[in-house]
C-alpha positions as CSV (number, residue, x, y, z in Angstrom):
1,X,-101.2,-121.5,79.4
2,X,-103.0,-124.1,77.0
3,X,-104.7,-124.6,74.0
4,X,-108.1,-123.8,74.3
5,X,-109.3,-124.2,70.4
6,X,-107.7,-125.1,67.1
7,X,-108.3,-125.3,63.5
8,X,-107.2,-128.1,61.4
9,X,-108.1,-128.5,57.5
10,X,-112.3,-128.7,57.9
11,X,-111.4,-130.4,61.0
12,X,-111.9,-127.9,64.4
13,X,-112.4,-128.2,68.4
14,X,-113.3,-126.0,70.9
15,X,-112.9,-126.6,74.7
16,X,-113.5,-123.1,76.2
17,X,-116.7,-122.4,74.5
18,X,-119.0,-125.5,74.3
19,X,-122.2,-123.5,74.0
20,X,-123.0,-125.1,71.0
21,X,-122.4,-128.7,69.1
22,X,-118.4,-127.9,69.1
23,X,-116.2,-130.8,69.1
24,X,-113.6,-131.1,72.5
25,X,-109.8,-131.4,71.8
26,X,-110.4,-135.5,72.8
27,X,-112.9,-135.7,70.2
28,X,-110.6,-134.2,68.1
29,X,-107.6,-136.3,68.4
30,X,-109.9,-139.5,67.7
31,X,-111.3,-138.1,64.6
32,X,-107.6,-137.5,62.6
33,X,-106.1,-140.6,61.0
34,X,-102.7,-141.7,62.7
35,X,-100.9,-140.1,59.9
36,X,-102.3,-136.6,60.4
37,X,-101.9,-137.1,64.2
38,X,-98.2,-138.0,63.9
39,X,-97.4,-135.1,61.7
40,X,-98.8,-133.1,64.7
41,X,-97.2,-134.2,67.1
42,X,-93.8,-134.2,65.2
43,X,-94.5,-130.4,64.3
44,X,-94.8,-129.8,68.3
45,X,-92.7,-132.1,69.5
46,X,-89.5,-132.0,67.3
47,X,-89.9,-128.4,66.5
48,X,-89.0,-127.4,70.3
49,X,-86.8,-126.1,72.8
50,X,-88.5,-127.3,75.3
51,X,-88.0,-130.8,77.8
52,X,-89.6,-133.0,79.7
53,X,-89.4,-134.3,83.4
54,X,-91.1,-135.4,86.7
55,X,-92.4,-133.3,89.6
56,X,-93.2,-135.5,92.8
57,X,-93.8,-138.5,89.8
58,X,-95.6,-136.7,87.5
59,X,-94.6,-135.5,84.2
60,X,-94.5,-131.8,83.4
61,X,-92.7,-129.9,80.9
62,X,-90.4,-126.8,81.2
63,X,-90.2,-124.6,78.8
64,X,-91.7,-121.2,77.4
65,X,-95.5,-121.4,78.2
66,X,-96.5,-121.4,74.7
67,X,-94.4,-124.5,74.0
68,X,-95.4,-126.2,77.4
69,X,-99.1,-125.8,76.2
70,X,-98.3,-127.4,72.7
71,X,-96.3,-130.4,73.9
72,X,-99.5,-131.0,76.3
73,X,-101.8,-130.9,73.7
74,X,-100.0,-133.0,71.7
75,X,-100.0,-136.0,74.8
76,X,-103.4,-135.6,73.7
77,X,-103.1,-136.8,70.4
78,X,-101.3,-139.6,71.8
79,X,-98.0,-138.6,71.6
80,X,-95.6,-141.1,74.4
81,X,-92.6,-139.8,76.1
82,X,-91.2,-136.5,74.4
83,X,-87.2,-137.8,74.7
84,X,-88.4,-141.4,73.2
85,X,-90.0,-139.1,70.8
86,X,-87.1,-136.9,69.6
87,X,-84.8,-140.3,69.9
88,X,-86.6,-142.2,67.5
89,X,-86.1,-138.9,64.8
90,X,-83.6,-137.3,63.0
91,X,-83.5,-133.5,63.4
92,X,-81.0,-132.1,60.7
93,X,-80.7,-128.5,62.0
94,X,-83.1,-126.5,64.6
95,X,-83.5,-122.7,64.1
96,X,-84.3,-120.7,67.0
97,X,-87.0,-118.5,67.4
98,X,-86.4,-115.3,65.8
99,X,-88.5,-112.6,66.7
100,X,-88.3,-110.8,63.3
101,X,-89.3,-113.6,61.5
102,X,-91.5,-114.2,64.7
103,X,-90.9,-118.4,63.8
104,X,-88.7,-120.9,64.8
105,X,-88.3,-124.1,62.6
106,X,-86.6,-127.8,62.7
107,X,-85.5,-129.8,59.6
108,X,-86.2,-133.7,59.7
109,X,-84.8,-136.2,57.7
110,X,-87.6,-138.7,57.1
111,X,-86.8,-142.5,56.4
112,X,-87.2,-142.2,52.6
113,X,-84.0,-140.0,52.9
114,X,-85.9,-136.7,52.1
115,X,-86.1,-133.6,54.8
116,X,-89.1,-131.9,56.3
117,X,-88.5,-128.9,57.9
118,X,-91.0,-127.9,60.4
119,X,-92.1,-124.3,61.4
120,X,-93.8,-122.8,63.8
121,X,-95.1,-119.6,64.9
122,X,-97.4,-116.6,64.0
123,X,-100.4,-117.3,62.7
124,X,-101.1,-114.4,60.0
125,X,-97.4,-114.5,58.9
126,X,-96.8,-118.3,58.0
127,X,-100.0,-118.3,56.5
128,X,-99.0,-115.7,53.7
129,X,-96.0,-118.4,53.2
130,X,-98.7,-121.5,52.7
131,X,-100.0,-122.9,49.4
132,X,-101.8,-126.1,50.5
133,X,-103.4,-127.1,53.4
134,X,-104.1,-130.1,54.9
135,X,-107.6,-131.8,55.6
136,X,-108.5,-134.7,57.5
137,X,-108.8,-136.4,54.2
138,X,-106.4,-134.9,51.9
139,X,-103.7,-132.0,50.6
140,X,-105.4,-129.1,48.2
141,X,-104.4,-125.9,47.3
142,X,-104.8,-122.8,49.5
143,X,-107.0,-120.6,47.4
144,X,-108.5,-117.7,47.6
145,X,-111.4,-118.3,49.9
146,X,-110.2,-121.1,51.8
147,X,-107.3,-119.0,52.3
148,X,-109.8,-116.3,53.5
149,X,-111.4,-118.4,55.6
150,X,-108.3,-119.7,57.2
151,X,-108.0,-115.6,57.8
152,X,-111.3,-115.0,59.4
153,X,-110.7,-117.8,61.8
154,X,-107.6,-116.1,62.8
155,X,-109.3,-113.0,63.3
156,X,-111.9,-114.6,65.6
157,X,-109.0,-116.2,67.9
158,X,-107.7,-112.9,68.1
159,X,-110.7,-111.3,68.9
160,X,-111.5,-113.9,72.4
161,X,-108.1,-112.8,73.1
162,X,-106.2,-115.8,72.5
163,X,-103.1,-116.3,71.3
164,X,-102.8,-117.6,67.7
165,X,-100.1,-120.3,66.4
166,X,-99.8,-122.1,63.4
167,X,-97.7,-124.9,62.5
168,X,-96.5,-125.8,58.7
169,X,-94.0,-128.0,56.9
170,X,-92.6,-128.1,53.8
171,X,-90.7,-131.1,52.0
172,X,-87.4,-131.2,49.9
173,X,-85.7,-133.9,48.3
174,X,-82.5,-132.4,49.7
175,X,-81.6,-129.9,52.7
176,X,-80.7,-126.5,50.4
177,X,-77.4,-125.4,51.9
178,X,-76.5,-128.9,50.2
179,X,-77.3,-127.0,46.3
180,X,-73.1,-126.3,47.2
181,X,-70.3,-128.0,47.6
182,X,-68.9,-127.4,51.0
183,X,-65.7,-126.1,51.8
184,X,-64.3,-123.8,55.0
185,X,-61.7,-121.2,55.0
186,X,-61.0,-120.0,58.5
187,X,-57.9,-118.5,60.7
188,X,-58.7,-121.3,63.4
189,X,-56.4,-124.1,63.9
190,X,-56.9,-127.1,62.4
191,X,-58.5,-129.1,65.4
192,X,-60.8,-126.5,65.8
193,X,-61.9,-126.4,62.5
194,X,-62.3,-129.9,61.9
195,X,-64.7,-130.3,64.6
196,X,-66.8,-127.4,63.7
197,X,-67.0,-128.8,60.4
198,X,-68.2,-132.2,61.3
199,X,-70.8,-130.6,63.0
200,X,-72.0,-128.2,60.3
201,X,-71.4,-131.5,58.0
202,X,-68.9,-129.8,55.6
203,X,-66.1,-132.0,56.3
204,X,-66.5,-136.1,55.5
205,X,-63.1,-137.5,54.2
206,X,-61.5,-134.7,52.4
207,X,-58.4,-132.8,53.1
208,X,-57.9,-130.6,55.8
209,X,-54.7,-128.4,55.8
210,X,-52.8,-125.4,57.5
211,X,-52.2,-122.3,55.7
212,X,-48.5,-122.5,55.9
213,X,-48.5,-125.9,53.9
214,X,-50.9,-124.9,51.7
215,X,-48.7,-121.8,50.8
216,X,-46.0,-123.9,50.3
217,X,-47.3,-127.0,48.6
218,X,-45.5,-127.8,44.9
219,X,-47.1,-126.6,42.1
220,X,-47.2,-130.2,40.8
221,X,-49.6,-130.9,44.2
222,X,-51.9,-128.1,43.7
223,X,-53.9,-130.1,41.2
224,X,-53.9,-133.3,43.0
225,X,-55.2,-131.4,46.6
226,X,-57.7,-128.9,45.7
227,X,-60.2,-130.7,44.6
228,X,-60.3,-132.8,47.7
229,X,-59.6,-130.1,50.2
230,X,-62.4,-129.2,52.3
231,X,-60.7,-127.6,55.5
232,X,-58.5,-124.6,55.4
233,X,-56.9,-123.7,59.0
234,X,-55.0,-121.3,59.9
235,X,-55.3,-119.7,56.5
236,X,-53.8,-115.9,55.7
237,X,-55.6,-113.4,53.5
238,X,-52.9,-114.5,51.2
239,X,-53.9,-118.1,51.5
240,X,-57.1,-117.0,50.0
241,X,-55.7,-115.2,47.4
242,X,-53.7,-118.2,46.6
243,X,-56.2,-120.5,46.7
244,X,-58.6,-118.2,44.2
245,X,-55.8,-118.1,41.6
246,X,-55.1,-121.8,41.9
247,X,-58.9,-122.9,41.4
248,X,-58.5,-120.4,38.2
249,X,-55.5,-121.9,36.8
250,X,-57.4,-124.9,36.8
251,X,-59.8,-123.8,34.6
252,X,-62.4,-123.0,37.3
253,X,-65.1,-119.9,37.7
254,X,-64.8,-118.7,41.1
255,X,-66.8,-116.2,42.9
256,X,-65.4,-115.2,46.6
257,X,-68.0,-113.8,49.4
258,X,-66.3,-111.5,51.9
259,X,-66.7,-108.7,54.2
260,X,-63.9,-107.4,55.6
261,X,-60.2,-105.8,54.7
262,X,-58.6,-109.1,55.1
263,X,-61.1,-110.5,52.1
264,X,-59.9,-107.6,49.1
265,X,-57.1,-109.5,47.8
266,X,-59.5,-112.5,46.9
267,X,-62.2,-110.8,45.9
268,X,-60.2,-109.1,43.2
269,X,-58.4,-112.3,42.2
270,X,-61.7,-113.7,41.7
271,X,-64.2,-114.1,38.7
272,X,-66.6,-112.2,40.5
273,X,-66.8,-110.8,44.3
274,X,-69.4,-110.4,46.4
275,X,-69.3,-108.2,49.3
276,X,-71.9,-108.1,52.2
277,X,-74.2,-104.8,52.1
278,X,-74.9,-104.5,55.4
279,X,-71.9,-105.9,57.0
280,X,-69.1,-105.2,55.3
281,X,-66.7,-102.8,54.9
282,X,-66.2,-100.2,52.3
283,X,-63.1,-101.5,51.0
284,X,-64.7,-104.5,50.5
285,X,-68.0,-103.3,48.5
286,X,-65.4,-101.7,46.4
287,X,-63.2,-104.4,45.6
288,X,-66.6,-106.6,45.2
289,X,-68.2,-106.9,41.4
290,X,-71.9,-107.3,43.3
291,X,-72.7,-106.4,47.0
292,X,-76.0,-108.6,48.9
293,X,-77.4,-106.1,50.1
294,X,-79.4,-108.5,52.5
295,X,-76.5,-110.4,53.5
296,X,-77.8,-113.6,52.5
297,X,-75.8,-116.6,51.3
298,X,-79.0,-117.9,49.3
299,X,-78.9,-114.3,46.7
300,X,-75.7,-115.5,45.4
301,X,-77.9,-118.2,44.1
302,X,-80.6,-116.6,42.7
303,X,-78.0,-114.1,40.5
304,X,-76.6,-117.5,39.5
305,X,-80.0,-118.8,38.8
306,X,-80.8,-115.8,36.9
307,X,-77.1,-115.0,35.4
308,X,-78.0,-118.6,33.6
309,X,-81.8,-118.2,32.7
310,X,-80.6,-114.6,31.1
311,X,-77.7,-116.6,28.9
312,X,-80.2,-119.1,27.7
313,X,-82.5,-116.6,26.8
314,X,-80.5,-115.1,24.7
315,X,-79.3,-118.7,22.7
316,X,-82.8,-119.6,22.6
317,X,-84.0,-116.5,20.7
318,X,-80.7,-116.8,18.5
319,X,-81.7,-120.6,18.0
320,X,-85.0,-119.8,16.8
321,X,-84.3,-116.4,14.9
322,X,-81.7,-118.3,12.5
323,X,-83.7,-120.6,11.8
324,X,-86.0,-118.5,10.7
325,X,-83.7,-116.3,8.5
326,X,-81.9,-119.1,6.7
327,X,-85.2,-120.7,5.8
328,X,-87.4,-117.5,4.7
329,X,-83.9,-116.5,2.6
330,X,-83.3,-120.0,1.2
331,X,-87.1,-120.3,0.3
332,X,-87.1,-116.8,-0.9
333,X,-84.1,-116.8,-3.2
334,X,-84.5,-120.2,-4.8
335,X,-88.1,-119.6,-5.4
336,X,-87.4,-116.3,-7.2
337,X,-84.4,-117.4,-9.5
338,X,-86.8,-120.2,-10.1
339,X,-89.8,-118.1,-11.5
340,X,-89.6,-116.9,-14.9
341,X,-90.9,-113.4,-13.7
342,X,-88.3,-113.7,-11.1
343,X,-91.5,-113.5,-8.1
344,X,-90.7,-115.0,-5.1
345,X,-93.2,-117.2,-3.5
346,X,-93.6,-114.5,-0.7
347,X,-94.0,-111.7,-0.5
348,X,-92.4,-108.5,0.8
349,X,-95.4,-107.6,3.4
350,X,-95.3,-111.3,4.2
351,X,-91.8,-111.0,4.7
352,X,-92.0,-107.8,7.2
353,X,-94.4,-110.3,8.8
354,X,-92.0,-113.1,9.6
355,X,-89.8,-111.0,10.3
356,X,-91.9,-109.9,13.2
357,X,-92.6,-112.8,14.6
358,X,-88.8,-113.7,14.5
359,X,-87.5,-110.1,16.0
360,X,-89.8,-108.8,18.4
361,X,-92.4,-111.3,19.5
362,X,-90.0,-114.4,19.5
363,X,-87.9,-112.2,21.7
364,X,-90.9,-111.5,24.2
365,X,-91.6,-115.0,24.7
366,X,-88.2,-116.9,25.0
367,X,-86.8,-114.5,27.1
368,X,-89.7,-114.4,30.1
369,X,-88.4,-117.9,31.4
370,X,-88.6,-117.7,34.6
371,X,-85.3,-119.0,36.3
372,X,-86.0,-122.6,38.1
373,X,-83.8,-124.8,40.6
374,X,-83.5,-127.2,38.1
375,X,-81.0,-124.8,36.1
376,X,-78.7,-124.7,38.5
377,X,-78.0,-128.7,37.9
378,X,-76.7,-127.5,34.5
379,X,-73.2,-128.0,34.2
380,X,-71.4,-124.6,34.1
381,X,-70.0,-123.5,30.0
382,X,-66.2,-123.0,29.7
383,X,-65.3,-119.3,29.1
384,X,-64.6,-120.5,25.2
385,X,-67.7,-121.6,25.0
386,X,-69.3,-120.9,21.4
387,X,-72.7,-119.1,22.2
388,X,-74.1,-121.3,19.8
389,X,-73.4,-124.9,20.8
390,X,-73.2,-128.0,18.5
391,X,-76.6,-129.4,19.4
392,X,-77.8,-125.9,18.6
393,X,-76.7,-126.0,14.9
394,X,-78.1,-129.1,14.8
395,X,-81.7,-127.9,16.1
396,X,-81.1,-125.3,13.5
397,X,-80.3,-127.3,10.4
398,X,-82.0,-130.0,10.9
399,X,-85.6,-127.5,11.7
400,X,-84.3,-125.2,8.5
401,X,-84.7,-128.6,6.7
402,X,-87.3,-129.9,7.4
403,X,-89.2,-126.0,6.2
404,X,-87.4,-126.3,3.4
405,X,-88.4,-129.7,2.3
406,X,-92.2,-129.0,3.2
407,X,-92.8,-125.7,1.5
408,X,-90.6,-126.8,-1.6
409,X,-92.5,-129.8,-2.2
410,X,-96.1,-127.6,-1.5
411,X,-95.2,-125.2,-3.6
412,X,-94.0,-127.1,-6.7
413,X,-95.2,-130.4,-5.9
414,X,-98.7,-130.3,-4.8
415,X,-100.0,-128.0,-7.4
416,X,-99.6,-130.9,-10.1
417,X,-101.6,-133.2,-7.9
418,X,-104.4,-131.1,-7.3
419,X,-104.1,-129.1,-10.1
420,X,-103.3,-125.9,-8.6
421,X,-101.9,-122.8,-11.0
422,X,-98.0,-122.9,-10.1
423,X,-98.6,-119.1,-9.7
424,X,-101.8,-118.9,-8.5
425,X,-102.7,-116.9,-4.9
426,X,-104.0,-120.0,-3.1
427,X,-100.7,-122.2,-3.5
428,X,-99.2,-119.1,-2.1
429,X,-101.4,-118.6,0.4
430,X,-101.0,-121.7,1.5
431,X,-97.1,-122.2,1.4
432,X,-97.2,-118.6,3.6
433,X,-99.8,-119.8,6.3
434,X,-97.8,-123.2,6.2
435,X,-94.4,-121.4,7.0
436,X,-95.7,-119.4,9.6
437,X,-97.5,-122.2,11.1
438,X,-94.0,-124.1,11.2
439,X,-92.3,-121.3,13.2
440,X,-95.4,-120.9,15.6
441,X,-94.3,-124.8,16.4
442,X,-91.1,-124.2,16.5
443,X,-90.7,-121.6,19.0
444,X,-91.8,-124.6,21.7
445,X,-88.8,-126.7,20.2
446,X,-86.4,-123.4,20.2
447,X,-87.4,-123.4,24.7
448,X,-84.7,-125.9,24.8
449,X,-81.1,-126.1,24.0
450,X,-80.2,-129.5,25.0
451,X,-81.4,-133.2,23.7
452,X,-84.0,-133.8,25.9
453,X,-87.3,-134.6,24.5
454,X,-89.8,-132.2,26.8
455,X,-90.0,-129.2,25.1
456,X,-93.4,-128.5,27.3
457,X,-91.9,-128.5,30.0
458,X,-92.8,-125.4,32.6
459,X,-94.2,-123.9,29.1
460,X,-98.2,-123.6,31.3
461,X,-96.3,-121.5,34.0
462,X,-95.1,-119.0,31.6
463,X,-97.8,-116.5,31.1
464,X,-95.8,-114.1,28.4
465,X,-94.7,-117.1,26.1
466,X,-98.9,-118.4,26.0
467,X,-99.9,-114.7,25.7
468,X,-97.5,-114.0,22.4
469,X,-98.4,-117.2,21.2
470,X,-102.5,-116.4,21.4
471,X,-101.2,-112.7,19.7
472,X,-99.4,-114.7,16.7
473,X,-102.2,-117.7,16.4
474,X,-104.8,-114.7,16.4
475,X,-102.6,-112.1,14.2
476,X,-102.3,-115.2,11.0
477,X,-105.6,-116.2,11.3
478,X,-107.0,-112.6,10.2
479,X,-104.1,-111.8,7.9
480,X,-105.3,-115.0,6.3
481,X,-109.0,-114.3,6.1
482,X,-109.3,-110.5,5.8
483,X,-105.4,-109.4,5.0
484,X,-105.8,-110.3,1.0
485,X,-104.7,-107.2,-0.4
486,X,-102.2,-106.1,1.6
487,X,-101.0,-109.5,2.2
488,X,-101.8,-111.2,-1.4
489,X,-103.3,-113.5,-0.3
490,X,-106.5,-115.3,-1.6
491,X,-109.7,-113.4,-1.0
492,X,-111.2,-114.7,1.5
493,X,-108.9,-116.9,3.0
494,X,-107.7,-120.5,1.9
495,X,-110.0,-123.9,2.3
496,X,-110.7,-125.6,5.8
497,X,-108.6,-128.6,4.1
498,X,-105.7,-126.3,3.2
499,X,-105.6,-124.7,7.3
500,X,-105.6,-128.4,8.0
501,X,-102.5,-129.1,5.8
502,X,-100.7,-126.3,6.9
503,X,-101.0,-126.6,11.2
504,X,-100.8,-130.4,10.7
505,X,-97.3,-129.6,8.6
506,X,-96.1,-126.9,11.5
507,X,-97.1,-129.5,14.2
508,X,-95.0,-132.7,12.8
509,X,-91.8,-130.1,13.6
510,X,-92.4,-131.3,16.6
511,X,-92.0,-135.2,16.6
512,X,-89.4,-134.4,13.8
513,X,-87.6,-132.1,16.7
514,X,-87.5,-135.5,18.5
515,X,-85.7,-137.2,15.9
516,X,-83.3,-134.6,16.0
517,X,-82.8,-134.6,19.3
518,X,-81.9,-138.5,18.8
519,X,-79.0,-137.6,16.0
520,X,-76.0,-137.6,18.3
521,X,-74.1,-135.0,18.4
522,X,-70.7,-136.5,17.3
523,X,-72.2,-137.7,14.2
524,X,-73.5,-134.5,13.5
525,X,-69.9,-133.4,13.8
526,X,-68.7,-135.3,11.6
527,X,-71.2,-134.7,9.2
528,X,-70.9,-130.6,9.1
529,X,-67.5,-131.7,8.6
530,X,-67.4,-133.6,5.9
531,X,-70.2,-131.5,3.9
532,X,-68.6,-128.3,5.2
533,X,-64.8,-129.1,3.5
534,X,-65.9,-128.3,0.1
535,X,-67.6,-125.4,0.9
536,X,-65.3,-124.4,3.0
537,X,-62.8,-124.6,0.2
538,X,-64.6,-122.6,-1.8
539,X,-65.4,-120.1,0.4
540,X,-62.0,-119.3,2.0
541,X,-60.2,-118.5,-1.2
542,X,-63.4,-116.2,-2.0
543,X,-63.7,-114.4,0.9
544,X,-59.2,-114.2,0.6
545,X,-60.0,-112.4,-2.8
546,X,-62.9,-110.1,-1.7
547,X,-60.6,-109.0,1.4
548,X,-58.0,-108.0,-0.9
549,X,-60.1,-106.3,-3.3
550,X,-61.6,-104.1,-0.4
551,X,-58.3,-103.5,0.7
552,X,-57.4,-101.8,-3.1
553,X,-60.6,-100.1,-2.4
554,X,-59.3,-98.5,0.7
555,X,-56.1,-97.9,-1.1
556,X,-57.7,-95.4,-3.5
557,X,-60.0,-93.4,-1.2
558,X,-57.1,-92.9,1.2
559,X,-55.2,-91.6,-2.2
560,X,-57.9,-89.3,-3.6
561,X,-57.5,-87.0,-0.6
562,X,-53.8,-86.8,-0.8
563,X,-53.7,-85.4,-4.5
564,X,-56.6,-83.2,-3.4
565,X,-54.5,-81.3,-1.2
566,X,-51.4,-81.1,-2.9
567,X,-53.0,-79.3,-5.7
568,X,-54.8,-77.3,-3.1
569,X,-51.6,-76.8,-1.2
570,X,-50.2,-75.8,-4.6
571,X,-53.1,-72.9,-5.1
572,X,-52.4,-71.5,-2.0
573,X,-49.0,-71.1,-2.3
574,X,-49.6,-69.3,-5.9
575,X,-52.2,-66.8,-4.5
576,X,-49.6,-66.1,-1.6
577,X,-46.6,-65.3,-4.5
578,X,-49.3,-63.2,-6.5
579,X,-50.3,-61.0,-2.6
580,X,-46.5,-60.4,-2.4
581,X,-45.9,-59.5,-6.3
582,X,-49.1,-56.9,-5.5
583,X,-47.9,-55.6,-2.7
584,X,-44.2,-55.0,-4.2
585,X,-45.6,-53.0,-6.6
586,X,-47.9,-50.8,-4.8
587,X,-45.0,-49.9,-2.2
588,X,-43.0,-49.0,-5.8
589,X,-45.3,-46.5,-6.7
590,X,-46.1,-45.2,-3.0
């Protein structure tokens, strides 16, 4: 077997069929750079099973044919002596082929201390996995017709009977079974153990230890050992039971994988178990909180991924959705008491508005996020962790602020400076678009919960958060122009320089987020702590009192049914006595 023809980026050759102006495999090889060349022959020669030797003084390889034909090819590229070749790199892991996958692959780790991991195999199979492809010149996205095209040449292979392979590669910063921290628990002794953990590179200079010490370790040691242990040997099912209620004395969250009968005593001391579906046993899916039901290490990742992405949904809409209320309330209440008709400076249909975009569409477009690796380098909450943290109030107060400041000084304010009627419907108007505006701004600043200063971030990947956004943008730009009545607002809409005041006003929330953001959070402590005393003092002793006058409350409803039925007690027995007086007489006369 060899290879015949190939396809590579616009690049192609062709030495079966030269009927036309096709380009032979040694034309080829001299028109790729030496960088595309090397990452050919690294994706053949690295990614293989198969080894080189002499027969009578020449070189041949043995091997399966279809990697025999590869590594020839690639001597065509230039590639020198296959051993010098795997010598000089650094193959991380190597992963058989696999005939369901119908692949095999090899990781690299490159120089620049990143990995490569090299695949190869069927054709129309890794090319549903691909989202660039290479050129001769360049990387650019696989799109639709490329990707088309990349099909039909596939097709045509197929069709001359050939047989099709493709090779890919895909970079990481970091090998993923790295995303954990490594530790083994197994029933081998500890020699054994040690040695297969240096080889699966779990075990660098920690602790390894039998189960019969661990077991009987001090309690004083336990805190001192775990975090460094790394090899368990010898270890009992109650070793791991042990171990799980140890790491949550500690203060730790621990989840426990297992399959077997041995595993149920950790899986129930843990935080959460997780059983294998296809694997295990039923005594372990029962004792297990969630069960893979692929087997695969990497799921217990994506629930964590999206146990996390589902919890900051939920602060980020509670973020926002205070905000909200304690700014429409405060702005609502203090304009009314203000106003000698007592009219608040919104209204109630502008109101049921906001209160839309706060409830329902908020909702819809903080809590799409899609979960990303980058959340699993959060550091996990403690299990008293408020739901509302400290740099959350203070995204909250300081936002609620800022609103406040703006439509206070637009609405009593501006009208003496433009001589606006205090009462009139275009101040209104424009204090209403102007709030809105500001919470349209704000939902980007509610997308994150920490200090950090990209609130754009992954914000063009999300399709539901741009599509609620268009709905709100487009929903208070009619209600402006052609919602007067309903809304009270000014016919016709407000002035090109008021729509200018009002989205420039809702965009500064976002450079004012930023200095926010800068506040640190201990001073904000100690802030809300020294403004909150007083308040505090004033409010404990009221809510003391109002709990004890509901209490009196409770007192007399609980009474009122008690008289009510004594005295009906005290009827009944009457009309009894009178029944018996009746029928004493009647048996007189009888």
């Amino acid at each position: 077997m060899t290879v015949v023809t190939g396809t590579f980026g616009d690049l192609s050759f062709d030495d079966k069929n030269q009927a036309g102006d096709e380009v032979k495999s040694v034309a080829f090889a001299r028109m790729l750079s030496k960088e595309k060349q090397r990452h050919l022959i690294e994706s053949m020669a690295l990614n293989s099973t198969a080894f080189e030797t002499e027969d009578n003084g020449v070189a041949t390889f043995v091997g399966s044919k279809a990697e025999t034909a590869l590594l020839t090819f690639a001597k065509t590229l230039g590639m020198a002596n296959l051993a010098e070749e795997r010598a000089s790199a650094s193959i991380v892991q190597l992963m058989p082929f696999d005939s369901a996958r119908k692949c095999m692959g090899a990781v690299q780790k490159l120089p620049t201390g990143s990995y490569r991991l090299l695949v190869k195999g069927a054709s129309e199979i890794l090319l549903r996995h691909c989202s660039f492809v290479k050129s001769s010149v360049s990387v650019a996205a696989l799109e639709g017709l490329q990707r088309e095209s990349l099909e039909d040449v596939i097709d045509q292979y197929a069709k001359q009977s050939f047989r099709t392979i493709a090779v890919i590669e895909h970079e990481f910063k970091q090998w993923p079974w790295r995303w954990c921290h490594s530790a083994m628990v197994t029933g081998d002794n500890a020699v054994t153990a040690k040695a297969i953990a240096t080889d699966c590179k779990i075990y660098t200079d920690g602790i390894v230890m039998e189960g019969l010490v661990f077991r009987n370790l001090p309690e004083e040691q336990f805190a001192a050992t775990l975090p460094k242990l790394q090899v368990l040997a010898r270890s009992s099912p109650e070793d791991k039971r042990i171990l799980v209620t140890r790491l949550r004395a500690m203060c730790e969250i621990v989840a426990v994988t297992g399959d077997g009968t041995n595993d149920v005593p950790a899986l129930k001391a843990a935080d959460i178990g997780f059983s294998m579906g296809i694997a295990g046993t039923e005594v372990a899916k029962e004792a297990s909180a969630i069960i893979l039901m692929d087997d695969n290490f990497s799921s217990i990742l994506t629930a964590l991924m999206w146990g996390r992405a589902v919890n900051d949904a939920v602060r980020k809409f509670l973020q926002f959705q205070i905000t909200v209320n304690i700014g429409a309330v405060i702005l609502t209440f203090v304009s009314a008491v203000a106003n000698d008709s007592m009219r608040s400076v919104l209204t109630t249909v502008q109101l049921l508005w906001i209160n839309l975009i706060m409830d329902s569409l908020a909702a819809l477009a903080l809590a799409t996020n899609l979960p990303t690796e980058e959340i699993l380098d959060y550091k996990p909450q403690a299990r008293n962790a408020a739901l509302i943290s400290v740099t959350m109030w203070k995204i909250i107060i300081g936002q609620t602020i800022y609103q406040l400041i703006v439509t206070f000084v637009l609405y009593y304010a501006r009208p003496s400076i433009l001589n606006y009627v205090i009462d009139g419907d275009e101040i209104r108007s424009v204090v209403f678009n102007a709030f809105v505006w500001m919470q349209i701004f704000n939902m980007f600043n509610a997308r994150r919960l920490d200090n950090k200063f990209n609130v754009l971030q992954g914000v063009f990947s999300n399709y539901f958060f741009l599509i609620i956004l268009a709905i709100m943008v487009g929903c208070q730009i009619m209600i402006v122009f052609v919602g007067g009545r309903a809304f009270q607002i000014l016919a016709g809409g407000i002035s090109g320089q008021d729509w200018g005041i009002s989205i420039v006003l809702g965009a500064l929330s976002l450079p004012f987020a930023i200095l926010i953001r800068i506040f640190p959070d201990p001073w904000f402590t100690a802030t809300a702590r020294v403004c909150g005393t007083p308040v505090m003092a004033v409010l404990n002793p009221t809510g003391r009192a109002m709990h004890a006058f509901a209490n009196k409350l409770r007192g007399l409803r609980r009474k009122k049914p008690e008289s009510q039925s004594v005295s009906d007690r005290a009827e009944i027995e009457e009309k009894v006595v009178d029944m018996e007086k009746r029928a004493d007489v009647e048996n007189g006369h009888a």
